[in-house]
Structure formats: structure tokens, C-alpha cells
C-alpha positions as CSV (number, residue, x, y, z in Angstrom):
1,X,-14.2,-8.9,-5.8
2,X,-14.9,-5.4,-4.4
3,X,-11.7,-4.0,-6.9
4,X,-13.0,-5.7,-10.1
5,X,-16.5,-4.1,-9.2
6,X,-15.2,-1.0,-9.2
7,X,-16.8,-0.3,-5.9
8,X,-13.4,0.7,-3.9
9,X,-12.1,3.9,-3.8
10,X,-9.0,4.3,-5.9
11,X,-6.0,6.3,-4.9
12,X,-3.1,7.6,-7.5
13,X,0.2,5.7,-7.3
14,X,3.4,7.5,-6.1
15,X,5.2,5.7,-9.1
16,X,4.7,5.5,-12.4
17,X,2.1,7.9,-12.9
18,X,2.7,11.2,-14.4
19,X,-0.7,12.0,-14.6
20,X,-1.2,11.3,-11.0
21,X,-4.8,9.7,-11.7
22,X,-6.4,8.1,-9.4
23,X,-6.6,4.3,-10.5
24,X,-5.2,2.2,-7.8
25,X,-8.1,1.1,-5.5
26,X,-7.2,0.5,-1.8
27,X,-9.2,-1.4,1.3
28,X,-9.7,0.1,4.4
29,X,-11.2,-1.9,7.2
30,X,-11.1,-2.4,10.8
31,X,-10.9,-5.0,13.2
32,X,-10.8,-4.4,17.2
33,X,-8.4,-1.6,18.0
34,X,-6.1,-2.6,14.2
35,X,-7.0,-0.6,10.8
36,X,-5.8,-2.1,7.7
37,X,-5.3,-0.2,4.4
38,X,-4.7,-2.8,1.3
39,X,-3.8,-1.1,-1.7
40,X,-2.6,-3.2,-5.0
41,X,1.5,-3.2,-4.9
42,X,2.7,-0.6,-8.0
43,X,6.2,-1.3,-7.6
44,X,8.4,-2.3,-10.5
45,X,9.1,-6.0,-10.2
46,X,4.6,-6.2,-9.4
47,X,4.4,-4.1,-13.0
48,X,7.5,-6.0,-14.5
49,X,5.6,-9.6,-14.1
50,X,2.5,-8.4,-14.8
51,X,1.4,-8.8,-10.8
52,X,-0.2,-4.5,-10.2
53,X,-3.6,-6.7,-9.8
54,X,-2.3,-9.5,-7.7
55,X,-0.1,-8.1,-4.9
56,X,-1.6,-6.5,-1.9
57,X,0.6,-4.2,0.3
58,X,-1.5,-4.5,3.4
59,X,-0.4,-1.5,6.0
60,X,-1.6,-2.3,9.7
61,X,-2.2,0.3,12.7
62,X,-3.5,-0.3,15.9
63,X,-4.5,3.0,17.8
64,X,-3.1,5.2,15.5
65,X,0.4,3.7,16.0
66,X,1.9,2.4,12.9
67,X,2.6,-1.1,13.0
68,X,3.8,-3.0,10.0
69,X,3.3,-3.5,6.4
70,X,3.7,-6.7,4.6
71,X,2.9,-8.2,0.9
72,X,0.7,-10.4,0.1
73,X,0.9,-12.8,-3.6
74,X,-0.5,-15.5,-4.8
75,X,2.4,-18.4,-4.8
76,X,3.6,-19.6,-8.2
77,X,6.4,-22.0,-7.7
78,X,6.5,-24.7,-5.0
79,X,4.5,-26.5,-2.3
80,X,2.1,-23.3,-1.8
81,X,1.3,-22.7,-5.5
82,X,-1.5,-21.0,-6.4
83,X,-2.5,-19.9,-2.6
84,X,-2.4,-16.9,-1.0
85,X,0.7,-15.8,0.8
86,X,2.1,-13.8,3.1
87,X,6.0,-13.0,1.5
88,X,8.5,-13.9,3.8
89,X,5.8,-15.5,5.9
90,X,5.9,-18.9,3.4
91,X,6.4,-21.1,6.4
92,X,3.6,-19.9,8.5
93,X,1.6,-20.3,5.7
94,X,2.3,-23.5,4.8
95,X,1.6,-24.6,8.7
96,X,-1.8,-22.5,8.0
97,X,-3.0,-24.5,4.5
98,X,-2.0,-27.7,6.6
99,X,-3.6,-27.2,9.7
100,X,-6.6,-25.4,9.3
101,X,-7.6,-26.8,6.0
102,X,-5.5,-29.9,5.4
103,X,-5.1,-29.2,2.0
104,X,-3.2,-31.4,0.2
105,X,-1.5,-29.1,-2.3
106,X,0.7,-31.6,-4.4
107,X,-1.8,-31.9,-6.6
108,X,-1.4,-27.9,-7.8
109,X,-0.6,-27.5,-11.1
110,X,0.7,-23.9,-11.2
111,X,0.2,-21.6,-14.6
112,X,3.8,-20.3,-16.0
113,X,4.5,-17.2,-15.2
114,X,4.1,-14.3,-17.6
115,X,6.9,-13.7,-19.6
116,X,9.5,-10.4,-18.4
């Protein structure tokens, strides 16, 4: 992973830095006429179950018009656990796993989560 490797640029959080060091790395890419920046989420329920290097805040733009945000975690509870997700977006996920892959995700045995 580009992150672990070091190999991303890093940005300094808004929160919860008051030395306002640069440690947070963020993706850019493009695709067609969309950008994407992806920066780990810093927010306090991420930092408060130990998720700063699991959650993605993925901002989108196409043509320079700003389009959307959304969060992206890796599931612990339910149906979806331990996959990639799309928050608020469980559903279309699910339909995703099932269709394209036909996993068969009953057989997940999810970690507990960290303690708070």
C-alpha cells in the first residue's frame, strides 16, 4: 500500500494537530473528466476507535465542479464484515460483493473492535 510505503504525499490535519505537521498522506488520481483526492479520515470517532489508518474520506470533482464526498471503512459488524464499504452506501454494497464476486460472506469471522 502506497500509504504504508510512505510514497504518498502527506498533508497536515485541520484537527488535532497543534504542530500542524504534515503526516496525513492523501491520493490524488484521475479518471475521465472526475479527480479524486482520498485522504485518511482524522475526525474524532476515526481517532476514538483507533480507525485514522482505516477510513478514507474520498472528495470527487468532475471539471473543477465539486461533486461529493463520502467515507469509506472497512465493515466490522454484519453481513459485509471485514469488506470495504461505502458508509451509508451498505446496500449498494452488498448488491456489489454479491453480484460481481458472489462472495459468500457468512463465513466472515469479524475481529472485535478496539476497545474506546
Amino acid at each position: 500500500m502506497e500509504a504504508d510505503a510512505g510514497t504518498l504525499p502527506t498533508i497536515p490535519p485541520r484537527r488535532f494537530n497543534p504542530q500542524g505537521s504534515a503526516r496525513v498522506p492523501v491520493l490524488h488520481t484521475e479518471r475521465g473528466p472526475w479527480q479524486f483526492t482520498a485522504p485518511y479520515s482524522n475526525t474524532s470517532r476515526a481517532r476514538r476507535l483507533g480507525r485514522t489508518k482505516d477510513w478514507v474520506v474520498v472528495f470527487s470533482d468532475q471539471d473543477g465542479q465539486d461533486e461529493g464526498q463520502c467515507t469509506v471503512v472497512t465493515e466490522h459488524h454484519g453481513t459485509l464484515s471485514v469488506l470495504r464499504v461505502v458508509r451509508g452506501l451498505e446496500a449498494a454494497g452488498m448488491q456489489h460483493y454479491r453480484a460481481d464476486w458472489a462472495v459468500d460472506t457468512s463465513f466472515h469471522n469479524p475481529p472485535p473492535p478496539p476497545p474506546v
